[in-house]
MILUM-717669 format. One record per residue: residue in one letter; x, y, z of N, C-alpha, C in turn. Coordinates in pm, whole numbers, padded with zeros to 5 digits, always signed. Each point is the difference from the previous one (the first is absolute). Example, Ala and Ser with C-alpha at 12.3 -4.5 7.8 and 13.67 -1.06 7.14 Angstrom:
a+01319-00569+00780-00089+00119+00000+00090+00120+00000 s-00035+00105-00072+00082+00119+00006-00077+00109+00073 
***
This chain:
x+02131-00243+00743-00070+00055+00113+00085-00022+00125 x-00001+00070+00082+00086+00032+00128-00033-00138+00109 x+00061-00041+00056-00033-00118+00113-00080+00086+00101 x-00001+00113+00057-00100+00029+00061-00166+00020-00066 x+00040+00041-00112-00185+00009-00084-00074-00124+00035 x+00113-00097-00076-00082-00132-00027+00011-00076+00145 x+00005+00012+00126-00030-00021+00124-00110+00101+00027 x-00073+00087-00025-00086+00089-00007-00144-00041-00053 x+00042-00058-00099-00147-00043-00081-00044-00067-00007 x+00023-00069+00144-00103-00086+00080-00041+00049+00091 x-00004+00086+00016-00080+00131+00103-00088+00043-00090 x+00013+00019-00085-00077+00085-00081-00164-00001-00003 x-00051+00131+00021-00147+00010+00016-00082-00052-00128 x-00098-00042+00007-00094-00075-00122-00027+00141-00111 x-00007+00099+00055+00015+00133-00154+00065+00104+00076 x+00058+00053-00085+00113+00123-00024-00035+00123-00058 x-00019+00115+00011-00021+00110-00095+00170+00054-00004 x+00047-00038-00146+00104+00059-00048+00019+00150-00004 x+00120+00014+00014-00003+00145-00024+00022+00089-00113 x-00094-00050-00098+00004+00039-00153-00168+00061-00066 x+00001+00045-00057-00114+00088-00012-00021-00018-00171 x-00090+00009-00060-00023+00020-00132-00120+00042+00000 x+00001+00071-00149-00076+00062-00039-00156-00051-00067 x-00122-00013+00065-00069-00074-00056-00078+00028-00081 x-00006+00083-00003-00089+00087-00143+00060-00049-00116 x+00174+00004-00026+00044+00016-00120-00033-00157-00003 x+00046-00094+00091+00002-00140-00005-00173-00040-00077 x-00071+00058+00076-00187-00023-00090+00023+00102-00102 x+00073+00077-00026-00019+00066-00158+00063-00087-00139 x+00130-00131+00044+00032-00095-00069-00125-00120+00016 x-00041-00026+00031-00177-00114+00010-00042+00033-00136 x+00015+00107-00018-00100+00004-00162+00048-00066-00151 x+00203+00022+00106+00028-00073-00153-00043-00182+00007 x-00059-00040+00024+00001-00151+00015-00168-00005-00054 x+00042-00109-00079-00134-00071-00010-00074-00080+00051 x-00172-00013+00038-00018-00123+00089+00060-00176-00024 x+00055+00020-00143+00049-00150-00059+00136-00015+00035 x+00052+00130+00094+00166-00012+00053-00016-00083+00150 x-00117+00000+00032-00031-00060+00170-00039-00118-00024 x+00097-00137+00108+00001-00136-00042-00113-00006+00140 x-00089-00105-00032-00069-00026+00118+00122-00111+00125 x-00056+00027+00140+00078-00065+00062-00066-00125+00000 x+00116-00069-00003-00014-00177-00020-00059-00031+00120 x-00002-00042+00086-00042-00028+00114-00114+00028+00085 x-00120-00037-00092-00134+00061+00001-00046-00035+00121 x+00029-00074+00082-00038-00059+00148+00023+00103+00072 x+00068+00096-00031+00071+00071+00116-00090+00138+00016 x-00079+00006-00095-00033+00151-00045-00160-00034-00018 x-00109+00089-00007-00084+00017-00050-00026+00125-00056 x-00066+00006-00137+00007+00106-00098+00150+00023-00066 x+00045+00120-00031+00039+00012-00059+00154+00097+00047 x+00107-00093-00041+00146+00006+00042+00121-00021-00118 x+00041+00079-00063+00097-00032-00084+00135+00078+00015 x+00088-00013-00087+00169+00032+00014+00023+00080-00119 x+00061+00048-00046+00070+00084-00109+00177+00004+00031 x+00062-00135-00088+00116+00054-00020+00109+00083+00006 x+00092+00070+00089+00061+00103-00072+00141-00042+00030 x+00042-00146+00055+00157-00011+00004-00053-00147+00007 x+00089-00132-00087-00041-00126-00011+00108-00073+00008 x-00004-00123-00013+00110-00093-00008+00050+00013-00189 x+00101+00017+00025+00069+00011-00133-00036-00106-00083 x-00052+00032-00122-00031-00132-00118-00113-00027+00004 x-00097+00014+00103-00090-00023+00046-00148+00075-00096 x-00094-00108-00025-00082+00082-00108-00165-00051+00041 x+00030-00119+00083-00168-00045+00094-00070+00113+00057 x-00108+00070-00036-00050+00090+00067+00041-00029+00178 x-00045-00112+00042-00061-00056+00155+00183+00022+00050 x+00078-00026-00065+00173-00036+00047+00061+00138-00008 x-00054+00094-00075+00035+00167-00032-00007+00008+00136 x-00141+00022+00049-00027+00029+00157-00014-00057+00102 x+00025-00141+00035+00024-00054+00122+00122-00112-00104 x+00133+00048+00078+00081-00082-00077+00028-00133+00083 x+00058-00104-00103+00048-00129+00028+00157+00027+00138 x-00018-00045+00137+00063+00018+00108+00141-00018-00029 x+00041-00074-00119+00123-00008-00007+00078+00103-00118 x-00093+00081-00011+00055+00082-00117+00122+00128+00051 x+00050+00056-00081+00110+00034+00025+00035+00137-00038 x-00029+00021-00111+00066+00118-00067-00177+00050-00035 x+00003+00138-00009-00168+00061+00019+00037+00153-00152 x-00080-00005-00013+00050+00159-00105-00125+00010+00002 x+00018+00180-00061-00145+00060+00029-00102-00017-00157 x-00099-00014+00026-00099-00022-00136-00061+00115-00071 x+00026-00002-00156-00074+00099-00073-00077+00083+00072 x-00130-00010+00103-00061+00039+00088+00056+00099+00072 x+00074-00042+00056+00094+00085+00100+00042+00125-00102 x+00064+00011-00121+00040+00121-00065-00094+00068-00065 x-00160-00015+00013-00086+00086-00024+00015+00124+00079 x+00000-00042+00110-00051+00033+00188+00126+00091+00031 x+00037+00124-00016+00124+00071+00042-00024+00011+00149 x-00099+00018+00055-00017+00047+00138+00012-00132+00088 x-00039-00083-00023+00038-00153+00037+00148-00054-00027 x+00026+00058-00110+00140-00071-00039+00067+00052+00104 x+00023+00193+00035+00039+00062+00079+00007-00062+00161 x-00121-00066+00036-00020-00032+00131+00091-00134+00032 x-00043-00059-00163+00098-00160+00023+00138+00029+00037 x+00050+00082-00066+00157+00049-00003+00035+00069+00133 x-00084+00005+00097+00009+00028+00116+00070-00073+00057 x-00054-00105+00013+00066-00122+00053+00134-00074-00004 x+00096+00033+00138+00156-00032-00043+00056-00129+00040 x-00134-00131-00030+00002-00115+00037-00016-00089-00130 x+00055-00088-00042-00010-00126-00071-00190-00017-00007 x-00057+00033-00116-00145-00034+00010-00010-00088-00077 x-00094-00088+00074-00092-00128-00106-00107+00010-00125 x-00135+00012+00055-00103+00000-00027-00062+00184+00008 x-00037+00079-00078-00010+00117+00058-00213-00018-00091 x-00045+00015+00037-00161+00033-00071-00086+00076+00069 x-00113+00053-00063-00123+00079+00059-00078-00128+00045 x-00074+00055+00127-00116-00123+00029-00139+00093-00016 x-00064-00051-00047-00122+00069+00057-00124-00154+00031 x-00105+00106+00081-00076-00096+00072-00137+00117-00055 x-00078-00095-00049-00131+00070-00043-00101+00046+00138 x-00097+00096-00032-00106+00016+00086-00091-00069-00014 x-00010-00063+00138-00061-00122+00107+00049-00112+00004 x+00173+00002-00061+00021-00144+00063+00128-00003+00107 x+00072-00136+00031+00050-00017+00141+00057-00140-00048 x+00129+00034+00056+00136-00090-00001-00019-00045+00119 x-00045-00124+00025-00033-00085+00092+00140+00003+00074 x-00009-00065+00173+00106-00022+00082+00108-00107-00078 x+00118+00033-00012+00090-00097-00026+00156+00035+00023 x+00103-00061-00027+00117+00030+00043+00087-00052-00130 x+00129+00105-00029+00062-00048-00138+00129-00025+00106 x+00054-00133+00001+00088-00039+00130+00146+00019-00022 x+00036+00047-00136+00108+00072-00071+00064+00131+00014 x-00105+00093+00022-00011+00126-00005-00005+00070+00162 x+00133-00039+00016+00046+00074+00132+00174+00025-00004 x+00000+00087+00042+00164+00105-00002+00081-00121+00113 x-00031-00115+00066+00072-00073+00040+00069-00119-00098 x-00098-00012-00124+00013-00077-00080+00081+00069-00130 x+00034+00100+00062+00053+00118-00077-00019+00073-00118 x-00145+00022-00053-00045+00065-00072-00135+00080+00064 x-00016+00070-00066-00145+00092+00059-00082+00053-00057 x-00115+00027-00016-00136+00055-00073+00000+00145+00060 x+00022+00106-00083-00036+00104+00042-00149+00047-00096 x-00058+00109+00069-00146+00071-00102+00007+00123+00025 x+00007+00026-00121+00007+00150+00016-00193+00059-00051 x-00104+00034+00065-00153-00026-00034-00004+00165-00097 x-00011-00007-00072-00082+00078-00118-00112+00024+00019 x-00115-00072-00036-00122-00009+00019-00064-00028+00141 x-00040+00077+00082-00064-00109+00154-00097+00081+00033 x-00047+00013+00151-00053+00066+00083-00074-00049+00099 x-00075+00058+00105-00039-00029+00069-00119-00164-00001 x-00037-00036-00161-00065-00085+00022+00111-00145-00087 x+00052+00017+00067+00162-00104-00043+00046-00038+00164 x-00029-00127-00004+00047-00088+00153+00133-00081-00025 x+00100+00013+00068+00094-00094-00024+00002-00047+00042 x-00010-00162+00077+00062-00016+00135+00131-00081-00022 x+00069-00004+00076+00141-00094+00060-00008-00018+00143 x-00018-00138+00027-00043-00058+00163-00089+00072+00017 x-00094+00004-00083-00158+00000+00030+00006+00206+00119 x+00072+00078-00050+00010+00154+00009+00022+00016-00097 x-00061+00118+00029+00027+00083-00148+00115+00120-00031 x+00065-00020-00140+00126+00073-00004-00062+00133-00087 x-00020+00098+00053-00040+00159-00070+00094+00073-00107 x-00023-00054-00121+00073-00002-00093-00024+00164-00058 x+00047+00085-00010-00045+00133-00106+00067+00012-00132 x-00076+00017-00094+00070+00004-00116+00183+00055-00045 x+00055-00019-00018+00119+00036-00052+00142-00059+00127 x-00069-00064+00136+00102-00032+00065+00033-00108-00028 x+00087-00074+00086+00074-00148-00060+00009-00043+00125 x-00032-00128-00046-00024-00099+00181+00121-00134-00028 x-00005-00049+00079+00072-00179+00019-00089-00019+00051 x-00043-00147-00055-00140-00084+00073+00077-00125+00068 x-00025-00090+00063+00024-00103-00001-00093-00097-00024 x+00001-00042-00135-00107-00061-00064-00015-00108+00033 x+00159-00084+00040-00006-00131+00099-00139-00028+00081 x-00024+00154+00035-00106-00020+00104-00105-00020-00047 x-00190-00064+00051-00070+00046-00121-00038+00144+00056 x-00081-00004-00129-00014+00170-00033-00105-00068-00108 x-00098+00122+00015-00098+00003-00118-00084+00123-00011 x-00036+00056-00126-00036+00115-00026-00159-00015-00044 x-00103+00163+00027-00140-00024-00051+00038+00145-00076 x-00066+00028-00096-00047+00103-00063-00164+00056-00038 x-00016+00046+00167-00181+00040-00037-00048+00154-00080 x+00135+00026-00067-00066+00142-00041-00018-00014-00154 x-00004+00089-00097-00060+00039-00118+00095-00016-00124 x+00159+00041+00049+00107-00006-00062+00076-00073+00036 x+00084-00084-00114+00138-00060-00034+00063+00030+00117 x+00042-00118+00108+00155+00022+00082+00095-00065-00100 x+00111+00110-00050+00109-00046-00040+00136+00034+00081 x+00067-00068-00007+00169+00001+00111+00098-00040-00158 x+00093+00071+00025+00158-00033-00085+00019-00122+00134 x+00048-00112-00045+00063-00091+00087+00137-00038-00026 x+00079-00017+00088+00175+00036-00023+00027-00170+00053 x+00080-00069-00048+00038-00060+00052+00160-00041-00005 x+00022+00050+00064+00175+00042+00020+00106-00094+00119 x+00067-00040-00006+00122-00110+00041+00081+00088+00093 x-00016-00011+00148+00079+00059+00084+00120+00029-00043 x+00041+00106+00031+00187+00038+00033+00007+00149+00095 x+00123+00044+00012+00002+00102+00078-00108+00121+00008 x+00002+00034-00085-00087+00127-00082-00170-00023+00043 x-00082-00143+00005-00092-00054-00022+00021+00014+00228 x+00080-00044+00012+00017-00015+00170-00012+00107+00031 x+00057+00099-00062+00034+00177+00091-00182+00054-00037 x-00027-00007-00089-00148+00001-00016-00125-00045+00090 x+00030-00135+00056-00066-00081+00063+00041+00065+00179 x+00106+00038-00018+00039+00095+00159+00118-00132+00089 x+00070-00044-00114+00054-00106+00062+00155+00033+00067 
***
């Protein structure tokens, strides 16, 4: 990454709308290949009420713990994509978008009527040099995000940078599944020119 980027991204605003677009129809037309026994519940039941789980689709290599598939161990290293991932052509397509070193890549979804309480993941900031992108599939108007307690207006098929450092916490008061592809990708040039650096 360029010495001017990375003097940059400490400026950087708490969310970003990338300038990348996908297709979200095709992305919810791959949902069907998965089974409800492919979605790990999220560990961290304090954080959430109702119902919040992950789906696999890029892991820590070797790796076979449901809970370690999708929130991996911080020191892990090498990531490859999971059986999962080569069901999903339209997902695979979107992953391969990405011209950054990725970690962790999974679907989240958040059931109707529950809410990812306020909290902060203190890792997950592009100063610390990696970043959470979402690309939302599933949303709409009754899908709240917040980051610093505003709300980020997510529409299906765009791609954001959050700064999750920050807290941020989500409600889901409507009828249907919010699901997001979540990217989590390791700064470099490509990842900066994206970010508008």
């Amino acid at each position: 990454m360029t010495d001017r980027a990375e003097q940059r991204i400490a400026g950087l605003p708490d969310r970003i709308r990338l300038p990348l677009e996908f297709d979200a129809g095709a992305l919810a037309a791959d949902l069907d290949r998965f089974d409800e026994g492919d979605w790990v519940r999220h560990p961290v039941h304090q954080n959430y009420e109702g119902g919040w789980s992950a789906l696999p689709l890029r892991a820590p290599a070797g790796e076979s713990h449901p809970i370690r598939l999708v929130y991996a161990d911080p020191v892990a290293t090498e990531f490859v994509d999971t059986p999962l991932l080569e069901r999903a052509p339209h997902l695979r397509a979107a992953v391969d978008r990405f011209r950054a070193p990725l970690k962790n890549v999974r679907l989240m979804r958040l059931t109707p009527g529950s809410r990812i309480k306020e909290h902060c993941d203190p890792d997950i900031d592009a100063e610390q040099g990696w970043t959470r992108l979402h690309i939302p599939i599933l949303t709409g108007d009754h899908v709240e995000f917040l980051v610093n307690r505003r709300p980020v207006a997510m529409t299906p098929g765009s791609c954001w940078y959050l700064r999750l450092a920050d807290p941020h916490a989500v409600s889901n008061r409507g009828r249907d599944d919010r699901i997001h592809l979540v990217v989590d990708a390791e700064m470099n040039d490509w990842l900066a020119a994206q970010l508008g650096l």
